[in-house]
C-alpha positions as CSV (number, residue, x, y, z in Angstrom):
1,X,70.2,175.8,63.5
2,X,67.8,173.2,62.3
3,X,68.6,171.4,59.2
4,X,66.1,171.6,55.9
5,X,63.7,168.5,55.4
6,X,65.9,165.7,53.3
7,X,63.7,163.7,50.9
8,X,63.5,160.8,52.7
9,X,62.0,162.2,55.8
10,X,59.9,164.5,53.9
11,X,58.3,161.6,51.6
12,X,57.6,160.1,55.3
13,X,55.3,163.3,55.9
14,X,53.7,163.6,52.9
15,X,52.9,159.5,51.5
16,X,49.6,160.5,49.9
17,X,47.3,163.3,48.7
18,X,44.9,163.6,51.7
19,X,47.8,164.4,54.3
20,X,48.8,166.7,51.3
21,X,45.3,168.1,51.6
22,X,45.2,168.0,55.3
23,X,48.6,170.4,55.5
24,X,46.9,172.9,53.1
25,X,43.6,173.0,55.2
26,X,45.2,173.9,58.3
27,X,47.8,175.8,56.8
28,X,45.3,177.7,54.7
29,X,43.3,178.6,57.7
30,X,45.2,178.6,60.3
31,X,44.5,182.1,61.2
32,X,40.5,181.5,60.5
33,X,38.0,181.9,57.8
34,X,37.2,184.7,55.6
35,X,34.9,183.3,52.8
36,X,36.4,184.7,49.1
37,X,33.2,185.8,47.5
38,X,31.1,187.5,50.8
39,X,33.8,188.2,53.1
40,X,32.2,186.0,56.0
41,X,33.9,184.4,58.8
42,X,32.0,182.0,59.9
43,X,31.3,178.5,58.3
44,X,30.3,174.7,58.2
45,X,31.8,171.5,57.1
46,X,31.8,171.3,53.4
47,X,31.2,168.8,51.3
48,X,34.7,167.1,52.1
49,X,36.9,167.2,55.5
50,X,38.8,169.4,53.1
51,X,36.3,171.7,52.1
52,X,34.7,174.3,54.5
53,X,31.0,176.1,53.6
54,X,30.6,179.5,54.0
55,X,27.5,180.0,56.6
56,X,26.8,182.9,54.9
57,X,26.0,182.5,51.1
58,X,27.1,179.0,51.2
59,X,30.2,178.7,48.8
60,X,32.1,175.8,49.4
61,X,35.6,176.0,49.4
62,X,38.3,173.4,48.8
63,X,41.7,173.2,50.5
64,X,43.4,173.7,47.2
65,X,40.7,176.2,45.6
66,X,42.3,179.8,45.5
67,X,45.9,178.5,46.0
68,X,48.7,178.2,43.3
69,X,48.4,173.7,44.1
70,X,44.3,174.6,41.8
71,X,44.6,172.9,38.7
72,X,47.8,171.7,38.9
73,X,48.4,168.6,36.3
74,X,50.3,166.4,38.6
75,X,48.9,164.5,41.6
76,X,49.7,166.6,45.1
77,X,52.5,164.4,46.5
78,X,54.6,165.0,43.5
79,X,53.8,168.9,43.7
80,X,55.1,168.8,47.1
81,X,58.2,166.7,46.9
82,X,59.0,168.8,43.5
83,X,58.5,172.2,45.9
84,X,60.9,170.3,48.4
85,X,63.3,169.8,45.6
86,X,63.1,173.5,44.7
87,X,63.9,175.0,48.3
88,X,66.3,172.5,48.9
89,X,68.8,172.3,46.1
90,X,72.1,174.4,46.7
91,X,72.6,174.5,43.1
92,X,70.1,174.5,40.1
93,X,68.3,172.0,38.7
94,X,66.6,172.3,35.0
95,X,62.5,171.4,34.0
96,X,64.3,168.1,31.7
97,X,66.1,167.0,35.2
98,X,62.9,167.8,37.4
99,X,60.4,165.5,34.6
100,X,63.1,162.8,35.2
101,X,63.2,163.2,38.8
102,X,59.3,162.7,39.4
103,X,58.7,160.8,36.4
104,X,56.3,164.0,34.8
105,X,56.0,165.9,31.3
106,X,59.0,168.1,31.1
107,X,56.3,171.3,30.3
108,X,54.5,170.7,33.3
109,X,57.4,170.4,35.1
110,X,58.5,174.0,33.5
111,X,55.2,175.5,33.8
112,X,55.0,174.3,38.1
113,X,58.4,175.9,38.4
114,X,57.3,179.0,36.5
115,X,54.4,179.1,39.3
116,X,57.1,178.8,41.9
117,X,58.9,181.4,41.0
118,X,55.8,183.7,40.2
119,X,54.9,183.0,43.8
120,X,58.5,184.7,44.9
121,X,58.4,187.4,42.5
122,X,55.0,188.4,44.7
123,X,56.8,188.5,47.8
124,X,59.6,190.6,46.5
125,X,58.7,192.9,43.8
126,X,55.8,193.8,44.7
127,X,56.2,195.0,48.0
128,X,59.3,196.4,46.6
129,X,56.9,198.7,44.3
130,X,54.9,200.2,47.9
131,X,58.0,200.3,50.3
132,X,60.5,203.5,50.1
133,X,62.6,201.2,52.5
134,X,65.6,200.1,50.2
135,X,68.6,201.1,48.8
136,X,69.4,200.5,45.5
137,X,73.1,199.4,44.1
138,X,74.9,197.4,41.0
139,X,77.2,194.3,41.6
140,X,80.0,195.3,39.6
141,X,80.6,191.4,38.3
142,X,77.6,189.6,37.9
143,X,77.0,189.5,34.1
144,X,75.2,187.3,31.7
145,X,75.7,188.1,28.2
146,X,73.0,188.0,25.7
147,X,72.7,185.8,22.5
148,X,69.6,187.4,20.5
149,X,70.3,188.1,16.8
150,X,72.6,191.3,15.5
151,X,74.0,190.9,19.2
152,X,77.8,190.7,18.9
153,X,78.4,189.4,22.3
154,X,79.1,192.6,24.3
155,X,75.5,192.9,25.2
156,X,75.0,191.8,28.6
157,X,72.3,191.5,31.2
158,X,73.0,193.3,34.4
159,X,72.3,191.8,37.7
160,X,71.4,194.4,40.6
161,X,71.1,193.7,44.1
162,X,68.3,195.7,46.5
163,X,68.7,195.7,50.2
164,X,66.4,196.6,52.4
165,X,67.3,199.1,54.9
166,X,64.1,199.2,56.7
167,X,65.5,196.8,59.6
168,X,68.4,195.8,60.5
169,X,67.6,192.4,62.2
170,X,65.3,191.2,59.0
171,X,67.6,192.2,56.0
172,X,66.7,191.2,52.9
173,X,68.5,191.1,49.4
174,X,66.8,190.8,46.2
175,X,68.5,190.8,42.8
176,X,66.8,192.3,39.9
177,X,67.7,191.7,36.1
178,X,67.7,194.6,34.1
179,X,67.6,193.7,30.7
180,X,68.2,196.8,27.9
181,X,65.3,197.3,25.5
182,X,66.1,196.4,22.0
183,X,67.4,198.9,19.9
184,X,68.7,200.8,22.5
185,X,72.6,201.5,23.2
186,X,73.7,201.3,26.4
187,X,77.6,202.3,26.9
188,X,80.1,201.3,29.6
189,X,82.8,202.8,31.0
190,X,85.4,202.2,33.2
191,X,84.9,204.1,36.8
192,X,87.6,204.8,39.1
193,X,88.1,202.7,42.2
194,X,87.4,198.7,43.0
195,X,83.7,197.6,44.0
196,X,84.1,196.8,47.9
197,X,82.3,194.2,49.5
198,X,79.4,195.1,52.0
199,X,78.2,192.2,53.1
200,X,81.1,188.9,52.9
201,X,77.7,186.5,53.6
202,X,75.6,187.5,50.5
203,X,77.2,185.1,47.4
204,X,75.1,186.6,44.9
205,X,78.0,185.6,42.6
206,X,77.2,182.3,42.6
207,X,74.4,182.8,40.4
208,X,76.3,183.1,37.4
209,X,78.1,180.2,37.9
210,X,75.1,177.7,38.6
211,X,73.0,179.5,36.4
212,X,75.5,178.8,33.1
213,X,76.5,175.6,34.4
214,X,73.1,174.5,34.1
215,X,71.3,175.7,31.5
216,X,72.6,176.3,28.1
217,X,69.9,178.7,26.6
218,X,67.5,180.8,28.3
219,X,64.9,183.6,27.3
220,X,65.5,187.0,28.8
221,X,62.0,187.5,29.7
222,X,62.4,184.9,32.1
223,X,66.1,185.2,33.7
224,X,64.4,187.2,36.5
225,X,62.6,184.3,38.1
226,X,65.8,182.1,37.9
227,X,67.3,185.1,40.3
228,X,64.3,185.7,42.1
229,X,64.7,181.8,43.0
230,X,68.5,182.0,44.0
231,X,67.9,184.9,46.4
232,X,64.6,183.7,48.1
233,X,66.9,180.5,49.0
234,X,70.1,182.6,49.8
235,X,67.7,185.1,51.9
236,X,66.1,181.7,53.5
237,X,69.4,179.7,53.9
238,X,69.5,180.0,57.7
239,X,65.9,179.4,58.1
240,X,65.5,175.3,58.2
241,X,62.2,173.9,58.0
242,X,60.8,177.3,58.2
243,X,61.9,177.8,54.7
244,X,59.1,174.8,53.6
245,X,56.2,176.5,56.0
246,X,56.8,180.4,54.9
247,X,56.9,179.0,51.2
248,X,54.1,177.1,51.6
249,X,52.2,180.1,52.5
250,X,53.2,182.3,49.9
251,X,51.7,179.3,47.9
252,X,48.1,179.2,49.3
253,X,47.7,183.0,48.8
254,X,48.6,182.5,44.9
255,X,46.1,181.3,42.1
256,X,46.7,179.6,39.0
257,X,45.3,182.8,37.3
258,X,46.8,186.0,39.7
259,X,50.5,185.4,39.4
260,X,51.7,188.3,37.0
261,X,54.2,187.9,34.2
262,X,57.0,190.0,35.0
263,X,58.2,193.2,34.1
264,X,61.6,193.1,34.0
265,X,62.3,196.5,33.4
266,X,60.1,198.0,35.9
C-alpha cells in the first residue's frame, strides 16, 4: 500500500500558486473541455496558461473558476497544504488549531473547512438520495448528547451507519446524524439481545472519542459534516495518494455558491 503525502514532501510539490494552478488545469480537464455556459468542446488559449477560451461564444475560463478553490480568501498554497492537513490527520483538528497552523483568520479557516466538508456531503448524500442500493442500520453506542436549553442531558444525537450493498468489492459506509426536532419526544427502550459487530474494520466508534476530545461545543446543525469528514477518511484509509487526487476532484466540480447546507434530518 502506498503511504499518504507527509507535509514535507507535499510542500515540495506545491511551493507556489502557479504549480497550484497548473494541478487544477490539468486536473480540471483532464478528461476534455465542455465550456459551462454553451456546452462546447472545443477551445483556445485564454487569456492566461491557466485559462482556456471557449471557441464557441468565447467565455474564458480560469483553472479555479467553477471549482470550490473561486474566491477563496487565502492564497492557493495554503488552501492546499490546509486540504492535505484535512485528509491526513488520524484524529481531528479544530478551525483555532488550523488558523495557527497556516498562520490565517480562524473564520476563514472555519468557513474553508465548512467547504470541505460540503464537498463530501455531495459525494455521499446525495447519491444516497437517487440510489435504492443500501441498507440502513443504527450503531447501538455511538451517542453524543445534546446541550440546548430545557435539555436535561438525556437528549442525545444518534449516529447511524449506511452501507452500501450495491458491490461488494467498493463498500462504502456513511454515517448520518439524526438529530430529533425540537419539541419532539423521542423514547428509548431497552431491546433484547447485544448489537454484533459486522464488519471488525469499520471504527466508526472512534468518532465520539476524537470528536469530544477536541471540540468542547458544537452546533447540531453542523455535527453532520464533522461525520461526513471521519467516514470519507475511514472509507479512504487504504487509498494513499489516491485519497489527495479523488478529493481533489470532488473539489473542482464544487462552487463557492452550489454546496448545499444540509439537511440533517432528511
Amino acid at each position: 500500500m502506498c503511504k499518504q503525502f507527509s507535509s514535507p514532501d507535499f510542500i515540495k510539490l506545491y511551493r507556489s500558486e502557479d504549480e497550484c494552478r497548473e494541478f487544477l488545469f490539468n486536473l480540471k480537464w483532464q478528461e476534455g473541455f465542455k465550456c459551462k455556459r454553451c456546452g462546447h468542446t472545443k477551445f483556445w488559449k485564454g487569456r492566461t496558461r491557466f485559462n482556456v477560451r471557449c471557441r464557441n461564444c468565447r467565455y474564458d475560463e480560469s483553472a479555479l473558476a467553477n471549482t470550490l478553490f473561486h474566491k477563496v480568501k487565502i492564497p492557493l498554497v495554503k488552501a492546499f497544504r490546509i486540504v492535505n492537513q484535512f485528509l491526513l490527520t488520524t484524529g481531528d483538528i479544530s478551525s483555532p488549531d488550523l488558523a495557527r497552523q497556516f498562520n490565517i483568520n480562524q473564520k476563514t479557516a472555519w468557513y474553508f473547512r465548512r467547504k470541505l466538508q460540503q464537498a463530501i456531503y455531495q459525494e455521499y448524500h446525495l447519491e444516497e438520495q437517487t440510489s435504492s442500493t443500501h441498507e440502513l442500520f443504527a450503531v447501538d453506542s455511538v451517542l453524543i448528547s445534546s446541550r440546548e436549553m430545557g435539555c436535561n442531558g438525556l437528549q442525545q444525537i444518534f449516529l447511524v451507519k449506511k452501507q452500501s450493498t450495491g458491490s461488494k468489492k467498493n463498500k462504502k459506509v456513511v454515517a448520518r446524524s439524526i438529530i430529533p426536532e425540537k419539541g419532539k419526544k423521542v423514547l428509548s427502550e431497552l431491546v433484547k439481545g447485544k448489537f454484533v459487530q459486522i464488519n471488525p474494520s469499520i471504527n466508526i466508534w472512534n468518532f465520539k472519542t476524537g470528536f469530544t476530545g477536541t471540540y468542547h461545543h458544537c452546533s447540531g446543525k453542523y455535527v453532520q459534516g464533522y461525520v461526513d469528514e471521519f467516514t470519507f477518511r475511514s472509507n479512504n484509509r487504504q487509498s494513499g495518494k489516491r485519497i489527495w487526487y479523488r478529493f481533489m476532484k470532488l473539489l473542482i466540480h464544487q462552487t463557492h455558491k452550489n454546496t448545499p447546507e444540509y439537511n440533517l434530518n432528511g
